[in-house]
Structure formats: structure tokens, C-alpha cells
N, C-alpha and C positions, 0 to 999 in steps of 0.2 A: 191713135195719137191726136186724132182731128178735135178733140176738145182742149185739147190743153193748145196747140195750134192757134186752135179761132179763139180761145177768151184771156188764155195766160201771156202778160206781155213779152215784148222783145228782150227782157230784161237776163231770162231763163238761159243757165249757159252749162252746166253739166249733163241735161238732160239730151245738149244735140249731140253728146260723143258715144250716149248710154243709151242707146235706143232701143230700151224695152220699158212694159211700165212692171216693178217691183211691186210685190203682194206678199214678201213674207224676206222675213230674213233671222239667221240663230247662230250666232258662233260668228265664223270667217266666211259665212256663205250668204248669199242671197239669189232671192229666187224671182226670175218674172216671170208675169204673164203667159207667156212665153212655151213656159214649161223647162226654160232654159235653169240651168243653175251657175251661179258665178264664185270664184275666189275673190274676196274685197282686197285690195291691198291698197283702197283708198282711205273706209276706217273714218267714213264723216269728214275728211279734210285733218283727219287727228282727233276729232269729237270719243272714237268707239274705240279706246285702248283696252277697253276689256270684253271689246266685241261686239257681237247682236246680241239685246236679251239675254246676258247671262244672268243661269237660275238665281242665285246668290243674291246677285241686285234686284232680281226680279223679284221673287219672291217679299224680298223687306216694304217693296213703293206700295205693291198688293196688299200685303196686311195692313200700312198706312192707309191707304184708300179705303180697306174694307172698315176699318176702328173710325173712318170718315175723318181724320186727322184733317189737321187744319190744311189747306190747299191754297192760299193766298193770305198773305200777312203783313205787306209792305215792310217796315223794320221793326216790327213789334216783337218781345218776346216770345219766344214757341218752345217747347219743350226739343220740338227735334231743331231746330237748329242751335241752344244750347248742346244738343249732345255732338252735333259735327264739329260747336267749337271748339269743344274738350276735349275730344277726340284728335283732332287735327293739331294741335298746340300737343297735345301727350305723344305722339305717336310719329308726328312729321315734324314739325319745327325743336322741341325742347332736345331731339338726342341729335339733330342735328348743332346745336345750340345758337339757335336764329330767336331772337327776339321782335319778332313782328306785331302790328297788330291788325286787324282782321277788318274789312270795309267791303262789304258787300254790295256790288254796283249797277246793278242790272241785267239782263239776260245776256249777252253778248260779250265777246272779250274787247271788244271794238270801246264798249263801257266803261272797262276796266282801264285800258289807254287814256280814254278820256279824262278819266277821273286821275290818274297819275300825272298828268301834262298839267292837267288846270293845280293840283296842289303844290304840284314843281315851281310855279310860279310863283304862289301864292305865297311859297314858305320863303324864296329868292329873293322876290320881288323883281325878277330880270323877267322879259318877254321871250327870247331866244331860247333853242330847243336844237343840239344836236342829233342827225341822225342819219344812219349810212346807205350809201349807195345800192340798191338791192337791197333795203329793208319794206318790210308790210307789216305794218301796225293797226289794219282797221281802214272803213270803209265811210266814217262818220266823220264832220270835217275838223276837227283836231286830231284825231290819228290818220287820218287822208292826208293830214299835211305832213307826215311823218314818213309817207309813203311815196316810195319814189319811181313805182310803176308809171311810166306817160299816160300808158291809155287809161289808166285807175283815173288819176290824178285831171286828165282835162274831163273827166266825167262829172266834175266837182261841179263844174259852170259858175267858179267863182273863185279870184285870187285865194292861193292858200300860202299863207306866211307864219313868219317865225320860226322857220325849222331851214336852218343850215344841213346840208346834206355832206359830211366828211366822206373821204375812200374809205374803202370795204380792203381787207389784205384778201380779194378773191376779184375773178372777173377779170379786166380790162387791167385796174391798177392794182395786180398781184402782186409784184414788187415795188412797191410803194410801200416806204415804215410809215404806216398810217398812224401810229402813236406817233412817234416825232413830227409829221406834220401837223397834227391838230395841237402840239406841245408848243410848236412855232407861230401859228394861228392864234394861241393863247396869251401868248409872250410879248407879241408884236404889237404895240402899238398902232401901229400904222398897218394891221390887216386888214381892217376893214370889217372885219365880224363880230359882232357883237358876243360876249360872254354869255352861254347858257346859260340856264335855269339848269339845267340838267342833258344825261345824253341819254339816249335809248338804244337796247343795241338786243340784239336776237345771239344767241349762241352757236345756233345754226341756221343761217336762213333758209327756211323752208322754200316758201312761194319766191323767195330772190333765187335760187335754183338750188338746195340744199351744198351751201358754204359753211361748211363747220370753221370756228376759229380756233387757236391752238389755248390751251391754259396758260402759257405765258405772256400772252397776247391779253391774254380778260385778264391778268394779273397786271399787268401791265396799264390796262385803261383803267382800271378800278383805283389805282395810285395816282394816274394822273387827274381823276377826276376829285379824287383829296387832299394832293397839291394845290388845286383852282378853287376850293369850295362848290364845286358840280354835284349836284345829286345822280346820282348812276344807275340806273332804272334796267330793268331784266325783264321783256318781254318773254314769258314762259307759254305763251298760249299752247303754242303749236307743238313743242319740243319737251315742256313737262310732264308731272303726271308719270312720268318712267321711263318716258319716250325715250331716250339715249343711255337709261341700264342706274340711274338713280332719278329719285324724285325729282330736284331740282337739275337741270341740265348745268347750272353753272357750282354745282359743287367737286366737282374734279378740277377745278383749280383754287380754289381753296377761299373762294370771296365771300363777300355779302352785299348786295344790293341795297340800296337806301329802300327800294321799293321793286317788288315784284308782281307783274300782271299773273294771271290762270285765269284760264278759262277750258274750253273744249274738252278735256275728257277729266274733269275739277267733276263733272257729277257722276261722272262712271256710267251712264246711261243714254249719254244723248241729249239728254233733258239742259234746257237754256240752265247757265250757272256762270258769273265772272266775280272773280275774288282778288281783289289789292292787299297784297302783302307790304304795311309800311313801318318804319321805324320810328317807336311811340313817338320822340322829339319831333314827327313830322305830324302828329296828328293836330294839327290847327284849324281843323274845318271848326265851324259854328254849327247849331244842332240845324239839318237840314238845306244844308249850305251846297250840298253836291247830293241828289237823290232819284228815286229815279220807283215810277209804279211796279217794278218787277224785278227789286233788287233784295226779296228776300224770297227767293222757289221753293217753298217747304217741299215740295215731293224731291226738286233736287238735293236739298239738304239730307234728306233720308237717303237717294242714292249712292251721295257723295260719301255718306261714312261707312254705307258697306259697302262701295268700292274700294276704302280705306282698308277695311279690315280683310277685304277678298284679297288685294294684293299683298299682303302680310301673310295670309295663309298657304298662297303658292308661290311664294319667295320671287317676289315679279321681279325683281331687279336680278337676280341669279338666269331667269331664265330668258330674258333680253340678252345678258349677254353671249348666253349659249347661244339664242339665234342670231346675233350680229355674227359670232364667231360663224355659222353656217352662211351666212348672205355675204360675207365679205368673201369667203373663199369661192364661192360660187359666183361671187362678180368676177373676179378676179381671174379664175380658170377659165371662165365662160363665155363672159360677153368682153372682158378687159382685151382681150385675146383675138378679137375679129379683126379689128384693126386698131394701131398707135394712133388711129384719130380720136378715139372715145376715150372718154374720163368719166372715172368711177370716184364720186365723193360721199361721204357718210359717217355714223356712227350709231351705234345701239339699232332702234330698226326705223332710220328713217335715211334713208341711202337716194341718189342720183345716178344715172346715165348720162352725159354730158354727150350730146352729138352737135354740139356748136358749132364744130371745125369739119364737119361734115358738110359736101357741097351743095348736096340735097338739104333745104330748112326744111322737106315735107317729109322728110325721113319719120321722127320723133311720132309725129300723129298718126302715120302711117302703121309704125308699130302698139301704137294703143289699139287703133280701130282692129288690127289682126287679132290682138288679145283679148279685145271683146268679145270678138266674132269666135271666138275659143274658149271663153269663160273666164278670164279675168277682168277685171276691173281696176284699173289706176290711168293717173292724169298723167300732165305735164306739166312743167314751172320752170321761173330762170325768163332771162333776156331771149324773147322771140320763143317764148315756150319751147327750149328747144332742149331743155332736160328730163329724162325719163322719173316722172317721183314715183318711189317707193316708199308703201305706209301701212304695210299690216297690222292689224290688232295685236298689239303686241301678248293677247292671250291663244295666239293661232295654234294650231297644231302640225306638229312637225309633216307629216304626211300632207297635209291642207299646204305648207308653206313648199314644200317641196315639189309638189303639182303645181302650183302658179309660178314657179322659177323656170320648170318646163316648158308651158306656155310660154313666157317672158319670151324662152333661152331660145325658142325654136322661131318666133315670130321676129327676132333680132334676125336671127341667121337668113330667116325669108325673105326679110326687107333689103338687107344688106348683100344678100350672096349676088356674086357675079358684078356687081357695081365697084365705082373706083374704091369704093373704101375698102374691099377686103383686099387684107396685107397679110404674108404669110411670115409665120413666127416661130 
């Protein structure tokens, strides 16, 4: 480790919980140095929904590579990324019957945000930006301002404004009707808050510690933001892609976003890719008005449409929900069950541990670092990192997801046994 140590800065933050260096990884596994082998059920932070290297994707970037296909094109026309357009508009948006259009924004989702915020304004003309309590939008300083992490946010080194932070219906103010408040907030006169431009809202917050909202709840802000004249923007970074058992996270309640971010597993491979979903009426940029050197990745383009077609050929959305149906029952018997201090929240396969209410805060790490030292691999998120995230590739293998639940389920019970939390049920 001593080179990355002495030359790589202080900045470096997953590598201090994962302490081996990685040389290969295929599927749901990776391997280090080490000689050790891991279950991922981190998955890129959500980047690898269809895994390490699978052959499918693999094989399509290779024959581009080898045919020398173009590999950087700023927004020029290319043959493969007309074909992910066609593909994507045939396949994803027309049988959902979404009318989007397509703004390719740079490598990052963080781009993607940006580029949404700055047009929310643009098409407005208001400066103001809703957005909730335990959301993560990016790391760049318009989606940083969006973000309501403390320690993110004074990393900024510089006022970040415009963005109203409403209640979240999870957390501190669970019972708070966060729609009638921000209804009152709207109506008042004399609140004091200026009318967005738009609101931003995540379906699930992931990094704010996996808060799923209910569909009459996104049914509900989506009306009131057409009530107000609000543009209502659908961070999908982390949670699309399939992540919760359909392509879009917010189509089990039956809406449409003015605008929708993708990014992280938009290319199926890993590979940088961030894509604005907007509604034509909003397309008022000027040519080059919002651009960016790395906002057209031909090799992700080539990923991104056979990761399209890959998940159509194994019926991805069928088979997320078979495994949420296994993770949920397995929370639930398992770890739900140790003690009535922990909370279990989720859907499709991106689920939480909640040991908040646990009097020990070093519980939570405590039980990664044993899952390591065992062969798993996943984080923590939420206020005081104090929730367990789970995030497998949602192309895992029953057997593969079933050994790192063991892990999980035995390094839970090791942290916890004999402490005040264990309550008997």
C-alpha cells in the first residue's frame, strides 16, 4: 500500500475500509492481491448493474476497439451513438410512452445534475432550487448545492446557494406531511422562500441512507409541482437502470418527470456516461450553451446499447424482483430479528440496515470491516454512516447472493451478540 500512501492524496476514501489492492474482477466477485476473493455488493456505488466484465458487453466495446471505431467525438455524429439513440427511444422510453429528449453531458452524473439545474432556471427564469433533506446530487458546485450532506457541503470552501432544502417523509421528520408543507411554503406569502425553478427529489435516497418514498407521495409532489408551475426533476443516478425491478425507479407511480438525470450503470460497463432525460418544450439551450469535452463516450455508447439489449434478453426486471423477494425475506427473518432497534428499508435490490438507534455509532463499521475480513464487500450511508447499504449487481447469482447474506447475517450476529441490543423475539 505504501505507494498509494506516500503519492495518492488524502482525498482517497473507500480504499481505507477495503484493504487489499484488486487485480481482477468477473461477475459478482473480485479478487485481490491478496489471493483473497470477494462478493461485491457495492457494484461501483451502483456504476456495475450488470456486474464485472460481463461477456455480452464485453465482447461488443472489443470488436469496436478492434474495427478502431471512433473513441472520442465530442458531439459529433457517430454511427454508434446514433444506434444507442434508436435503440434507447425504441426500447426504453416509446413503450413506456415518455417523450424525452436526449442531452448528453459529460462523464459523470454530477454533469447530468448540472446541466438540469442550470436549464431549470434558464427555462423559469427563477434562481431557487428545491431539495430534500438527505438528498445527494453530486459533488460539483451546483449539484453540491443540492446536497445536504455537512461534511460534503463545507468541503465546498465557498457559500453554496439557491437551493431550499424541504423535509424528507424519512429520518428525523417522518411524520411531517412534507407535501402540505412545502404546499404552505408555496401559498404564503410571507414565507419567506423564494418559488423554485424546479424541485429535485431521488426515489430512494441512497447515500441519505436508503429512504424509499411511497408512490402516493411522488404522485403527490409531481401535482403539486403543476399546480406551482415547478419543473420536477428525477435524480435516477443511483436507483435506475433496473435498480428497484423497472428501468425507471419512478414508474410505479405512474408520473413523468419534466427532466430525468442517468448516469452510473447508463453504460452497462463502468465506463464514464451521464444522460438528461428532458421534455422537448424544455429544450432551449443555444448550440453549445451547456457542453462539456467528454460528453459524447463512443465506447460508452457501444456499452450502453448492449447493456440495453443484455437486460431484455435475461428479463432483468423479472429477475430483481425475484431477488428483492429473497433479500427482503432474508432481512426480515434474519437480521430484522436481532433486535427492535434495527430497521430494515428498501426495494428491488438496493436495501438498508438502519442501526441509528443503536447505542454503539461504531456498530455499523464494525460489521463491514468483519465482512471484509470474510469476503464481502459493501459500505455504509445515512446520517452518521450509520446504515448498512446493500447493492449487488443486480445480475448476481443466486448462490453468490446467498453466501454474502451469510457473511452479512453471521458478522451482524458477531458484532451484536451479547450487547445491549440483542432482544429476544
Amino acid at each position: 500500500m505504501r505507494t498509494f500512501e506516500k503519492y495518492e492524496s488524502n482525498v482517497r476514501s473507500y480504499c481505507r475500509y477495503f484493504n487489499d489492492v484488486f487485480v481482477k474482477a468477473k461477475g459478482s466477485l473480485i479478487y485481490g492481491e491478496s489471493g483473497k476473493e470477494y462478493i461485491d455488493f457495492f457494484a461501483g456505488a451502483g456504476a456495475l448493474n450488470y456486474g464485472h466484465n460481463p461477456e455480452f458487453i464485453k465482447d461488443r466495446l472489443i470488436e469496436h476497439i478492434q474495427r478502431d471505431g471512433v473513441s472520442h467525438g465530442l458531439d459529433m455524429y457517430t454511427d454508434v451513438k446514433r444506434r444507442f439513440i434508436d435503440y434507447f427511444v425504441e426500447h426504453i422510453l416509446e413503450p413506456r410512452g415518455l417523450d424525452y429528449k436526449l442531452q448528453f453531458c459529460g462523464a459523470t452524473g454530477t454533469n447530468a445534475v448540472e446541466a438540469a439545474l442550470k436549464l431549470a432556471r434558464k427555462v423559469k427564469k427563477r434562481t431557487n432550487v428545491f431539495s430534500f433533506m438527505g438528498a445527494f446530487h453530486g459533488m460539483s458546485l451546483g449539484s453540491l448545492a443540492a446536497t445536504s450532506n455537512r461534511d460534503s457541503r463545507e468541503g465546498a470552501g465557498t457559500p453554496l446557494n439557491n437551493v431550499t432544502f424541504m423535509p424528507h417523509p424519512s429520518g428525523p421528520l417522518l411524520y411531517l406531511d412534507t407535501i402540505e408543507y412545502m404546499e404552505r411554503v408555496l401559498s404564503d406569502d410571507h414565507s419567506g422562500i423564494d418559488k423554485p425553478a424546479a424541485i429535485i427529489f431521488e426515489t430512494v435516497q441512497a447515500e441519505g441512507g436508503i429512504n424509499p418514498v411511497s408512490e402516493q407521495w411522488l404522485r403527490a409532489l409531481a401535482d403539486l409541482c403543476v399546480k406551482h408551475d415547478i419543473l420536477l426533476i428525477c435524480d435516477d443516478i443511483q436507483v435506475g437502470c433496473g435498480r428497484t425491478g423497472t428501468f425507471f425507479s419512478f414508474e410505479r407511480a405512474g408520473i413523468v418527470p419534466d427532466m430525468v438525470t442517468l448516469s452510473k450503470s447508463i453504460s452497462g460497463y463502468g465506463l464514464p456516461m451521464s444522460l438528461l432525460l428532458l421534455k422537448p418544450e424544455l429544450d432551449q439551450w443555444k448550440p453549445g450553451e451547456h457542453n462539456g469535452t467528454f460528453r459524447g463516450n463512443q465506447m460508452a455508447f457501444v456499452t450502453a446499447m448492449a447493456a440495453l439489449e443484455l437486460r431484455e434478453m435475461m428479463n432483468l426486471d423479472l429477475l430483481v424482483k425475484q431477488h428483492e423477494h429473497f433479500i427482503r425475506k432474508f432481512l426480515e427473518t434474519n437480521i430484522k430479528t436481532v433486535s427492535d432497534k434495527i430497521e430494515i428499508r428498501g426495494t428491488g435490490m438496493i436495501w438498508g440496515i438502519d442501526l441509528s438507534n443503536v447505542e454503539d455509532s461504531g456498530i455499523p463499521k464494525q460489521i463491514v470491516k468483519e465482512c471484509f475480513a470474510n469476503g464481502l464487500i459493501l459500505e455504509t450511508a445515512g446520517r452518521e454512516d450509520q446504515v448498512i447499504k446493500i447493492l449487488p449487481p443486480l445480475t448476481i447469482e443466486q448462490s453468490q447472493l446467498e453466501r454474502g447474506f451469510k457473511i452479512l447475517n453471521e458478522a451482524v450476529h458477531s458484532i451484536i451478540a451479547g450487547s445491549s441490543l440483542l432482544t429476544t423475539h
